[in-house]
C-alpha positions as CSV (number, residue, x, y, z in Angstrom):
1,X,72.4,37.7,-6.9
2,X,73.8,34.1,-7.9
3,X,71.9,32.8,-4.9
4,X,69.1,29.9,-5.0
5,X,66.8,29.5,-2.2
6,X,65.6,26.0,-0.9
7,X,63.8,23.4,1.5
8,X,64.6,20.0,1.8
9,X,62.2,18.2,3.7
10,X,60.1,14.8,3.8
11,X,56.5,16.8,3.3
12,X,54.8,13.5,5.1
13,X,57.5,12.5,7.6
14,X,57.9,15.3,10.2
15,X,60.2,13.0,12.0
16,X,62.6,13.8,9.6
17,X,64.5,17.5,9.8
18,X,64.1,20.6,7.5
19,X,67.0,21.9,5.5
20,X,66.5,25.8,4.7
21,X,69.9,26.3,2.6
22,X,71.3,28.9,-0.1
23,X,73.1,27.6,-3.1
24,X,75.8,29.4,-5.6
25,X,75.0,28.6,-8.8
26,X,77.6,25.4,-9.0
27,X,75.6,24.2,-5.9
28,X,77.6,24.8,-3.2
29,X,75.7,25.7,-0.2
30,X,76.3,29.1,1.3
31,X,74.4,29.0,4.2
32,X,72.2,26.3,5.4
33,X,69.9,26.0,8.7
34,X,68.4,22.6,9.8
35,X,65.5,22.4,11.7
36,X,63.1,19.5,13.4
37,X,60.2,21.9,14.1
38,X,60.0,23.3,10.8
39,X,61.3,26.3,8.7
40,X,59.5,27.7,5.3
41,X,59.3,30.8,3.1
42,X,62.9,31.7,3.0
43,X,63.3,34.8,1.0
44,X,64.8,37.8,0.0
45,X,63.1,40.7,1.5
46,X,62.5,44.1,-0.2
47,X,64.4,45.8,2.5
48,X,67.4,44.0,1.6
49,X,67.7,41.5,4.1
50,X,66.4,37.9,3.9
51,X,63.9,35.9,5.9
52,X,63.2,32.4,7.1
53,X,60.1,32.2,8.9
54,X,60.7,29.3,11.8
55,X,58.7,28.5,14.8
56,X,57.8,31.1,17.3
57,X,59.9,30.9,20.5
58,X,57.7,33.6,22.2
59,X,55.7,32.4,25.2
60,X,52.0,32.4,25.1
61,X,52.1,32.5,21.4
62,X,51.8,30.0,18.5
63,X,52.7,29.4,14.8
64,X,55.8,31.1,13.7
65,X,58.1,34.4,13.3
66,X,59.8,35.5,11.1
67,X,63.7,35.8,11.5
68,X,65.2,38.5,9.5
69,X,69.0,37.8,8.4
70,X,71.7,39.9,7.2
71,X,74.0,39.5,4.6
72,X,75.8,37.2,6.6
73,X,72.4,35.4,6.9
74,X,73.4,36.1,10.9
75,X,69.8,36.7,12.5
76,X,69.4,40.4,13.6
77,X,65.5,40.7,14.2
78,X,62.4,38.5,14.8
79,X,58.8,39.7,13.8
80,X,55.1,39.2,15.0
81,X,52.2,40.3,14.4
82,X,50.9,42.9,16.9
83,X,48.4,41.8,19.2
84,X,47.6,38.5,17.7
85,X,48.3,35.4,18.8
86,X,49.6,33.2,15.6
87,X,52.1,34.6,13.1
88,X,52.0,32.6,10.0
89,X,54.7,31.2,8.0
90,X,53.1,31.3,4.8
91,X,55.0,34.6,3.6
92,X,56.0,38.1,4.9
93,X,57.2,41.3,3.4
94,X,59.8,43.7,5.3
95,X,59.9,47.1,3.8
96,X,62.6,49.4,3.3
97,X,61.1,51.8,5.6
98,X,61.3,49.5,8.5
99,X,57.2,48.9,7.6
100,X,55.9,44.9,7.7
101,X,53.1,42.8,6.4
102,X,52.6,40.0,8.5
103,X,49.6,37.3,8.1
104,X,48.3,35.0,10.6
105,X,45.4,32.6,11.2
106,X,43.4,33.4,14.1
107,X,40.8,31.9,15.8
108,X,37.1,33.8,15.5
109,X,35.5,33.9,18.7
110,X,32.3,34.1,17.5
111,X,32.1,32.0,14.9
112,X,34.7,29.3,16.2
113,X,36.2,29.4,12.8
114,X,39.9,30.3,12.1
115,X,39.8,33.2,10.1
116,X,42.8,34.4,7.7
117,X,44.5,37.8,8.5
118,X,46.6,40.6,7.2
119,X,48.4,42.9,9.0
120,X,50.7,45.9,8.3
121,X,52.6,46.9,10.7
122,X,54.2,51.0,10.7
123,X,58.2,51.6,11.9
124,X,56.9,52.3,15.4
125,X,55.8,48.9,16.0
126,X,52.0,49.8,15.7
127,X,49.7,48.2,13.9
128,X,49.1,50.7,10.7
129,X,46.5,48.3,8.6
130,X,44.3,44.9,9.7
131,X,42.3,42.9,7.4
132,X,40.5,39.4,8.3
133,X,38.6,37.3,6.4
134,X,35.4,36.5,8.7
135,X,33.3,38.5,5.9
136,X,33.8,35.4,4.0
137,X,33.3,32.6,6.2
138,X,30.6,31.4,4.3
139,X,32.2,31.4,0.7
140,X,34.8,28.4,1.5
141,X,35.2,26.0,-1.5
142,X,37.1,23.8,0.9
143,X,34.1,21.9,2.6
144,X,36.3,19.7,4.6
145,X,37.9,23.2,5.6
146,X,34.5,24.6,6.1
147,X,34.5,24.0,10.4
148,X,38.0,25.1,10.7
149,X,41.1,27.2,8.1
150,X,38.1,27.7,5.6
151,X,40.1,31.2,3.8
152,X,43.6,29.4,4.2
153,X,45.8,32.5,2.9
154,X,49.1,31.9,1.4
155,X,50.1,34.4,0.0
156,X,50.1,39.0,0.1
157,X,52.0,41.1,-2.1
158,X,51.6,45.1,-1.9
159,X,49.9,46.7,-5.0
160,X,48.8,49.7,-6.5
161,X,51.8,51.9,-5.5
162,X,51.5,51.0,-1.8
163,X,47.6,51.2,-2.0
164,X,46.3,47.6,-1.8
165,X,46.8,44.3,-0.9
166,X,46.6,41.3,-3.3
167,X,46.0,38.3,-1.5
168,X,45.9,34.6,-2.4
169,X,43.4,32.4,-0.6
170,X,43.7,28.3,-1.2
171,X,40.4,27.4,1.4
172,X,38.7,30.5,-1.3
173,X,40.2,29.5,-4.4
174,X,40.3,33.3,-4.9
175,X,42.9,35.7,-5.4
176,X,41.4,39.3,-3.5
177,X,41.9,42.7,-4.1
178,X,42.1,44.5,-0.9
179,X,41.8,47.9,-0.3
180,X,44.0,49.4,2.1
């Protein structure tokens, strides 16, 4: 509460550093994180702690995890998706019951495409749910996105009382219901 959430970055110049920051409502930063490798989709999550998803710093992996913060905004956690190999920054959700949904952009091996994924993943660490989106390779309104990110999901949000997934798709140009 009072708290604005922003990114301050030159979109076309990634020479130039990222600014994740939190304002009070005069503008006075309460916590600000600069980064030249890029940080997005800073958040509050429904467990009560806040997010910043920033670069991975895992070896062997790329894209990005996500850094869970306290009330301090101190970093107590990092998460990944479970036996993937990209973690994307796009968005995340950290439940209350130490659950997460995680999405990623993985490459297909068979089709050589990189196919959009969502994954839930239980308390334990194990993966509970996994959904990709190689069933739709071929429905891509994207064409120049056709040979590569042709799904391109930005955005899941839980629905239906814990039942489904809603998920936005750009490469689509679909919103999808999923069923869990």
């Amino acid at each position: 509460p009072g708290l604005f959430f922003f990114f301050l970055f030159e979109f076309q110049d990634p020479s130039m550093p990222r600014f994740a920051t939190f304002v009070d409502e005069n503008g006075v930063p309460a916590w600000t994180r600069a980064s030249m490798s890029g940080l997005l989709d800073l958040k509050r999550q429904p467990n009560g702690s806040y997010s910043v998803a920033e670069p991975t710093t895992t070896s062997g992996r790329t894209g990005f995890q996500i850094t869970e913060l306290d009330s301090r905004f101190d970093p107590v956690a990092s998460h990944e998706t479970v036996g993937l190999t990209d973690t994307d920054n796009h968005d995340s959700i950290l439940q209350p019951d130490g659950s997460k949904v995680l999405i990623a952009y993985e490459v297909n091996d068979v089709t050589g495409r990189t196919d959009s994924v969502i994954q839930e993943i239980d308390p334990d660490g194990a993966v509970a749910f996994e959904w990709d989106s190689s069933a739709l390779v071929g429905e891509t309104v994207t064409p120049n996105q056709q040979a590569t990110d042709y799904a391109h999901i930005n955005s899941v949000e839980i629905v239906n009382g814990g039942q489904d997934y809603l998920g936005s798709f750009r490469g689509l140009s679909a919103v999808l219901l999923i069923a869990r």
